[in-house]
Backbone as CSV, one residue per row, in Angstrom:
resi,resn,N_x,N_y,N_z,CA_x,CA_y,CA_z,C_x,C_y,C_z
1,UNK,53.715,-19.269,33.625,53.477,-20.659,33.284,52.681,-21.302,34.408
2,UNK,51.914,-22.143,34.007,51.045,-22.465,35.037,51.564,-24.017,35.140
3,UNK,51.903,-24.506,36.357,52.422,-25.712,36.642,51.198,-26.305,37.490
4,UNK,50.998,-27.927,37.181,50.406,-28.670,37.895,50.589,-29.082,39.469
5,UNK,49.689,-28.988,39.788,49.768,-29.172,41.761,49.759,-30.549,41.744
6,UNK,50.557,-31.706,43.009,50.790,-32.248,42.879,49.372,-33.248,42.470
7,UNK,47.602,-32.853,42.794,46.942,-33.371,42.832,46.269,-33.634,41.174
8,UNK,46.790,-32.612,40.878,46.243,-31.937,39.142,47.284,-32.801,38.475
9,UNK,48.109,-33.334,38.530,49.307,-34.048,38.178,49.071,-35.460,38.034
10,UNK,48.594,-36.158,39.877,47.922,-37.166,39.639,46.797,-37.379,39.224
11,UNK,45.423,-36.723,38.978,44.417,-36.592,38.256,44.524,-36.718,36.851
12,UNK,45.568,-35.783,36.264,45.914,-36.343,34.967,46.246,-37.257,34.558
13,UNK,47.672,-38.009,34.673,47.776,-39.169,34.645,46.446,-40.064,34.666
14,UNK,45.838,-39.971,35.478,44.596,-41.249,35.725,43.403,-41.342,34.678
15,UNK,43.557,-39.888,34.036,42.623,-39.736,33.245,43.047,-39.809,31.668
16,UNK,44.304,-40.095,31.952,45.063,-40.834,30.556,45.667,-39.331,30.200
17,UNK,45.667,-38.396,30.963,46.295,-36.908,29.920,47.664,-37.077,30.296
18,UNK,48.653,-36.645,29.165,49.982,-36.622,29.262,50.519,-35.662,29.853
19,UNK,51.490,-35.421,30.667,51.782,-34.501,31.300,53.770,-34.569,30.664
20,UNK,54.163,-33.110,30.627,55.670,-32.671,30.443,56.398,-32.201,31.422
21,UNK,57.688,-32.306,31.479,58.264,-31.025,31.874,59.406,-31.323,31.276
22,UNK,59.475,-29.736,30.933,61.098,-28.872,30.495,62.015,-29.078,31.338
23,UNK,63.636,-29.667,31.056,64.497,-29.955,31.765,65.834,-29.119,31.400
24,UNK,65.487,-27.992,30.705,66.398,-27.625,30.081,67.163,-27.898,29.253
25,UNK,68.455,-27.328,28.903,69.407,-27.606,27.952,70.401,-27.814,27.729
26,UNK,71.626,-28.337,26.856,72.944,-28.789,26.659,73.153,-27.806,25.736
27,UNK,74.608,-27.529,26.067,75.078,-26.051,24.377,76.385,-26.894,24.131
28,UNK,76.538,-27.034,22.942,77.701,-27.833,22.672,78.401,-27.257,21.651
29,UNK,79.302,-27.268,21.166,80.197,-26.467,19.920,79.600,-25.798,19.080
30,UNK,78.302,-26.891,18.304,78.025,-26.745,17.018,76.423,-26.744,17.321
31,UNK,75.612,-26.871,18.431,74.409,-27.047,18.390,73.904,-26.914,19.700
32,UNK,72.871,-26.797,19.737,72.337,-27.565,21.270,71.047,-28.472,21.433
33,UNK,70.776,-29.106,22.300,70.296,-29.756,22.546,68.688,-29.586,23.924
34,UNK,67.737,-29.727,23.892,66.792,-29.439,24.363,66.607,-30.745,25.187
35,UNK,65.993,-30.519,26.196,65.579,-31.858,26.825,64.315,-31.534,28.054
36,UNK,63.508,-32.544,27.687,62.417,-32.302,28.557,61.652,-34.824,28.390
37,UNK,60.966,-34.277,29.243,60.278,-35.909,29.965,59.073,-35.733,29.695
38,UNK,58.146,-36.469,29.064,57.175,-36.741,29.242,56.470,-38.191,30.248
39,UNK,55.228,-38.448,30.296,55.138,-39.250,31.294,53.170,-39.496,30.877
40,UNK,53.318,-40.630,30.305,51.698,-40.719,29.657,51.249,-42.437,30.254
41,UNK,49.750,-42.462,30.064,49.430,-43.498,30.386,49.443,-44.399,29.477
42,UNK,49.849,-45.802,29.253,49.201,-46.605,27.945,48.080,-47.406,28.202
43,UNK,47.611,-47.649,26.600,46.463,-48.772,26.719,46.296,-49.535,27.743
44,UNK,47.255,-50.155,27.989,47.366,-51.561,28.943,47.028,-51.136,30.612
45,UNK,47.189,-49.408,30.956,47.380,-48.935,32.154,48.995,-48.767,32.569
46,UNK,50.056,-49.347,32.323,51.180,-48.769,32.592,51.505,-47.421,32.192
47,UNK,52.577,-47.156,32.624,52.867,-45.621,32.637,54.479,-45.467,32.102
48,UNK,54.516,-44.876,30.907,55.622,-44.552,30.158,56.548,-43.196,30.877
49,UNK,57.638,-43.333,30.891,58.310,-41.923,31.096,59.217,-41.780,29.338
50,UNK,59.143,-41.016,28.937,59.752,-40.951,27.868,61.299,-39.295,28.306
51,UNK,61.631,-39.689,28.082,63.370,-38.720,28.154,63.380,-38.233,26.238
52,UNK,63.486,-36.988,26.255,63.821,-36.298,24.865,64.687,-35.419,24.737
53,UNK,65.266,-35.186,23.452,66.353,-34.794,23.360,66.441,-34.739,21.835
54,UNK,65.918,-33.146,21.880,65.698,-32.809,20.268,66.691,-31.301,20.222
55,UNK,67.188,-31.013,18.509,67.906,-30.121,18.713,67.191,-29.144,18.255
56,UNK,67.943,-27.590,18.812,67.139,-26.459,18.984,66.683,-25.776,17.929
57,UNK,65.601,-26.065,16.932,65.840,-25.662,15.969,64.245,-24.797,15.633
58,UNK,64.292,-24.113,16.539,62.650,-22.884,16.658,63.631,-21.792,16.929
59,UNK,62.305,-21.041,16.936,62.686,-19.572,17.380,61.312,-18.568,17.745
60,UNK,61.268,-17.505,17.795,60.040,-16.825,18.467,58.858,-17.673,17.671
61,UNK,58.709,-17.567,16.181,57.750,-17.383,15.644,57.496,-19.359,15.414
62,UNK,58.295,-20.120,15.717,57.872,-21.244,15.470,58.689,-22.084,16.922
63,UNK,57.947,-22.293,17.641,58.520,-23.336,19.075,57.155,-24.317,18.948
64,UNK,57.156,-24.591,17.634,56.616,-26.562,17.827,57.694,-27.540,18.395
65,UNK,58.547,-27.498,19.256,59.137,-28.159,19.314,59.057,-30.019,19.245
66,UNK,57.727,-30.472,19.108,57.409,-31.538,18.784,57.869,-31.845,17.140
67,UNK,58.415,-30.812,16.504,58.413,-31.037,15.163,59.900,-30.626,15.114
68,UNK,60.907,-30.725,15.771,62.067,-30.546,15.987,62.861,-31.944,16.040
69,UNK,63.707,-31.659,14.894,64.459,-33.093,14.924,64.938,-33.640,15.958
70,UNK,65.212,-35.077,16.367,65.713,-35.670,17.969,67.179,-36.180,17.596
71,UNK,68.027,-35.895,18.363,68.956,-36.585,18.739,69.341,-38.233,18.384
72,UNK,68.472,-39.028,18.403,68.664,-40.655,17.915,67.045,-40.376,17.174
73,UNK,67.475,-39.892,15.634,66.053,-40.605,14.794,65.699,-42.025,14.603
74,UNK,66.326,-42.506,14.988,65.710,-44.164,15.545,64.689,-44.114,16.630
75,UNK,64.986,-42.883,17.866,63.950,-43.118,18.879,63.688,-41.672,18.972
76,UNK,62.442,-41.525,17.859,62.115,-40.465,17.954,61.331,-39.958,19.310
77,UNK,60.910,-40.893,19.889,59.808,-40.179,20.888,60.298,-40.907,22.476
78,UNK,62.214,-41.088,22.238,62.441,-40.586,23.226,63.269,-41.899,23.794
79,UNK,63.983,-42.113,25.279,64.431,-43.128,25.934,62.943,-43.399,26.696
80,UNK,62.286,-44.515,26.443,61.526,-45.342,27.120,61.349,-46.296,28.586
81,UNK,60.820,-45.712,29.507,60.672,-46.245,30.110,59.537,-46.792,31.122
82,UNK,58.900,-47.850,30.922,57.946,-48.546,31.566,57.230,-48.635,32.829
83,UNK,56.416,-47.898,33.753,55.924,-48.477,35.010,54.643,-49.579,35.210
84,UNK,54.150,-49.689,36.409,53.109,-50.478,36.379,52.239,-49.351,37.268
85,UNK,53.008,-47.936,37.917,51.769,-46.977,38.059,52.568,-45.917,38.231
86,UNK,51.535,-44.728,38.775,51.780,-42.950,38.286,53.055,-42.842,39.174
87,UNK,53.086,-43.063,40.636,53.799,-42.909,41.179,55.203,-43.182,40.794
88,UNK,55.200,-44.894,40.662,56.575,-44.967,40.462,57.194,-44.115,39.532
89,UNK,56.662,-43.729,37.812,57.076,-42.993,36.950,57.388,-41.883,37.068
90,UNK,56.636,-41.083,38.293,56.978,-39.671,38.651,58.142,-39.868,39.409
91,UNK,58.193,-40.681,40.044,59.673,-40.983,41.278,60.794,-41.170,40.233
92,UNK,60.559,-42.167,38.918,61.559,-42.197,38.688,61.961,-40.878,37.643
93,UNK,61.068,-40.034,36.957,61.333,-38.691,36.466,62.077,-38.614,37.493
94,UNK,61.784,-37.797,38.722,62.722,-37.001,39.956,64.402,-37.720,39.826
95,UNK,64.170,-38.717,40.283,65.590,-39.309,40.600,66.403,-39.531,39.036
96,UNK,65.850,-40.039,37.928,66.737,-40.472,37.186,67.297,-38.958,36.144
97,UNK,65.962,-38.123,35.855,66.127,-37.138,35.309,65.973,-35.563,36.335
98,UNK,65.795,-35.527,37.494,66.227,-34.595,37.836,64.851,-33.737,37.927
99,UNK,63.447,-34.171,37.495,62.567,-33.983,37.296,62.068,-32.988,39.117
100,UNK,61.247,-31.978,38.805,60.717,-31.382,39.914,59.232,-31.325,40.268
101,UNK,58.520,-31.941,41.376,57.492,-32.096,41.082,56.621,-31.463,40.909
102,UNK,56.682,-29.836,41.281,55.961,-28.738,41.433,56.336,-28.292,39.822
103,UNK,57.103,-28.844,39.101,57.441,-27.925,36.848,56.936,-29.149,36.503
104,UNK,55.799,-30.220,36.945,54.773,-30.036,35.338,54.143,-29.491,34.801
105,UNK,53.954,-29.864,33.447,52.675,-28.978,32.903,51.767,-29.855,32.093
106,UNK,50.894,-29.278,31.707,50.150,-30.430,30.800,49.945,-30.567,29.401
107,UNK,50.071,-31.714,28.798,50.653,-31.785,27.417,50.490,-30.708,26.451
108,UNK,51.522,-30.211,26.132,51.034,-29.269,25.071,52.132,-28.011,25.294
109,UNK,52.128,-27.774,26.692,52.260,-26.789,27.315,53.970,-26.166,27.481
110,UNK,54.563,-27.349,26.431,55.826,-27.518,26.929,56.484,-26.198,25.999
111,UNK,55.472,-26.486,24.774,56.112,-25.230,23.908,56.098,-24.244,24.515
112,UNK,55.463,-23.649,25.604,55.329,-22.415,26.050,56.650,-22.189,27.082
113,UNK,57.400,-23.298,27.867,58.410,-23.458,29.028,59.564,-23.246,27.625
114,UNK,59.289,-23.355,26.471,60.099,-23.557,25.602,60.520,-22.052,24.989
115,UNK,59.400,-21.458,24.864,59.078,-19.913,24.191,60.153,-19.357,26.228
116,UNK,59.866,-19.502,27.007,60.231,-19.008,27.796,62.105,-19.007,27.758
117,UNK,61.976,-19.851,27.530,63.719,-20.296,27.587,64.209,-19.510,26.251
118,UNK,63.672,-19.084,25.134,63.935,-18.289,23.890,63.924,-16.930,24.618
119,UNK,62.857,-16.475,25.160,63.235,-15.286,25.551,64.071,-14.651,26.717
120,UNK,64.533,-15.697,27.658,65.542,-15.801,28.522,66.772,-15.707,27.506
C-alpha cells in the first residue's frame, strides 16, 4: 500500500483531493463494523473530517466499500466535522480518531487497505 508522505498529504488537501485512512474495525455478536476518516476540502475552503462506520458487507470479489451500508443511514457520509484549515483537520483526525500520519492514502485507495484487512 502506498501511503502519503507527510508533504503528498498536504499537497493534496490544497489541491482539493480527498485523502482516507483505514482505522480498522469493531466485531460485535452479530456483525462488524468498519471504520475509516476521510478528510476533503469544501467549496468555501474549509476542511471536513468525516468519521465512518459502515458494516462489513464485501468480500474478495467486491470491497466497494463506499457502497456498503453505514451504521446511522441518516448520516450516510459520516460524523462531520468542520475546520478552517488542513492542519487543524489532520490534528484533529490524530487526536480524536486515533488517526496516523504516515496511513494516508488517497481517495479511492481505501478499498485496497480494505482488500488488505480481508486477506489478513
Amino acid at each position: 500500500m502506498i501511503h502519503l508522505q507527510l508533504e503528498q498529504l498536504k499537497t493534496n488537501l490544497s489541491l482539493g483531493k480527498t485523502v482516507e485512512q483505514w482505522l480498522g474495525y469493531k466485531k460485535y455478536k452479530d456483525y462488524t463494523l468498519l471504520r475509516w476518516i476521510r478528510i476533503e476540502m469544501e467549496k468555501n475552503q474549509e476542511y471536513t473530517v468525516a468519521y465512518i462506520e459502515s458494516f462489513d458487507e464485501g468480500n474478495i470479489d467486491f470491497i466497494d466499500i463506499y457502497e456498503f451500508g453505514t451504521l446511522d443511514p441518516d448520516e450516510p457520509l459520516g460524523v462531520l466535522t468542520t475546520f478552517s484549515n488542513q492542519s487543524e483537520a489532520i490534528n484533529f483526525s490524530i487526536q480524536e480518531y486515533g488517526a496516523k500520519l504516515d496511513k494516508f492514502v488517497s481517495e479511492g485507495m481505501i478499498q485496497e487497505e480494505y482488500l488488505i484487512y480481508l486477506k489478513n
